[in-house]
matplotlib code that plots the C-alpha trace (Angstrom):
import matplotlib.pyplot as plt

x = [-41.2, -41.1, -42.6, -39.7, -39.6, -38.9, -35.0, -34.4, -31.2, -29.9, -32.0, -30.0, -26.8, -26.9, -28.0, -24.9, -22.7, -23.8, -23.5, -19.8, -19.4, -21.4, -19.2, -15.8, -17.1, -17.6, -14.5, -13.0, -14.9, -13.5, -17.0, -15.5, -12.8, -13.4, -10.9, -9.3, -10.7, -14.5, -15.2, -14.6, -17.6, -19.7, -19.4, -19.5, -22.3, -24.3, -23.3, -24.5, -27.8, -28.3, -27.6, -30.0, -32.9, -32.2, -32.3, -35.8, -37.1, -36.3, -38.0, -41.2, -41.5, -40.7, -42.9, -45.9, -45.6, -45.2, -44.0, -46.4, -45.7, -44.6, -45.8, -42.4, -40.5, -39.0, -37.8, -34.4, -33.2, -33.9, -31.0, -32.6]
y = [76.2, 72.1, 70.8, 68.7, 66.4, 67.9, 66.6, 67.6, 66.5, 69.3, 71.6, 71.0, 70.5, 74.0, 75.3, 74.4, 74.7, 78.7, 78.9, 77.8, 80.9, 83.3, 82.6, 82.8, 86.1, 87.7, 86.8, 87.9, 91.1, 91.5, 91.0, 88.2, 85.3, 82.6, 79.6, 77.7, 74.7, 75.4, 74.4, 70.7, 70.6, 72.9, 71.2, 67.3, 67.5, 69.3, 66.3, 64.0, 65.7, 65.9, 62.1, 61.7, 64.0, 62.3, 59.0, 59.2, 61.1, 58.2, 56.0, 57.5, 58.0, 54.6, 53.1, 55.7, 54.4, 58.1, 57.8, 60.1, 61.5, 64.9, 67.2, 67.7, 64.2, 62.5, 58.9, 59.2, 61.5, 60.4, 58.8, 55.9]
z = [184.0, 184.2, 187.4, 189.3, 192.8, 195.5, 196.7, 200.4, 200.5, 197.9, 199.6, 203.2, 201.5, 199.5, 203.1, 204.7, 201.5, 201.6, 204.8, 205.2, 202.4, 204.3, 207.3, 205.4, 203.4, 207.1, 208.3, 204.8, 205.6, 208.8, 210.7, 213.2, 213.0, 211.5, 212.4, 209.2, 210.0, 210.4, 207.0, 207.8, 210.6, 208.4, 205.2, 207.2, 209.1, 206.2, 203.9, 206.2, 207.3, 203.5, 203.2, 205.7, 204.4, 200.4, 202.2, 204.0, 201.1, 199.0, 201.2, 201.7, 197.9, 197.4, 200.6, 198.7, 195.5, 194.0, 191.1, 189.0, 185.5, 185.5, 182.6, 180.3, 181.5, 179.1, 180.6, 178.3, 180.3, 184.0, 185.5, 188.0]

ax = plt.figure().add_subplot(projection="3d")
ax.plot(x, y, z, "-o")
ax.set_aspect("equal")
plt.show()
């Protein structure tokens, strides 16, 4: 398997992404009640935590200078 960078802010946004599902599945399961709109708070805050996280994680790799050569990179294919 290719190494890759870590990116925090699809990490947090697949967090919250899966768990707006995991809340409608229970409701869909009968579990508890889940309100229409809770997907909106769910989904926006998420998004913007993850904007957040990508954001300071762009930073510190660019304040570090880390941009090392990862075994299996090809340039050509890394959107910058």
């Amino acid at each position: 398997m290719l190494r890759h960078e870590f990116q925090p802010g699809r990490l947090v946004a697949g967090f919250f992404l899966t768990l707006t599902g995991v809340v409608y599945a229970g409701d869909a399961g009968g579990l508890w009640e889940t309100p229409w709109f809770a997907v909106i708070p769910l989904t926006s805050a998420g998004l913007c935590l993850a904007a957040l996280a990508g954001s300071a994680a762009h930073g510190l790799r660019r304040q570090r200078g880390d941009h090392r050569e990862l075994p299996g990179r090809d340039d050509k294919h890394v959107r910058g």
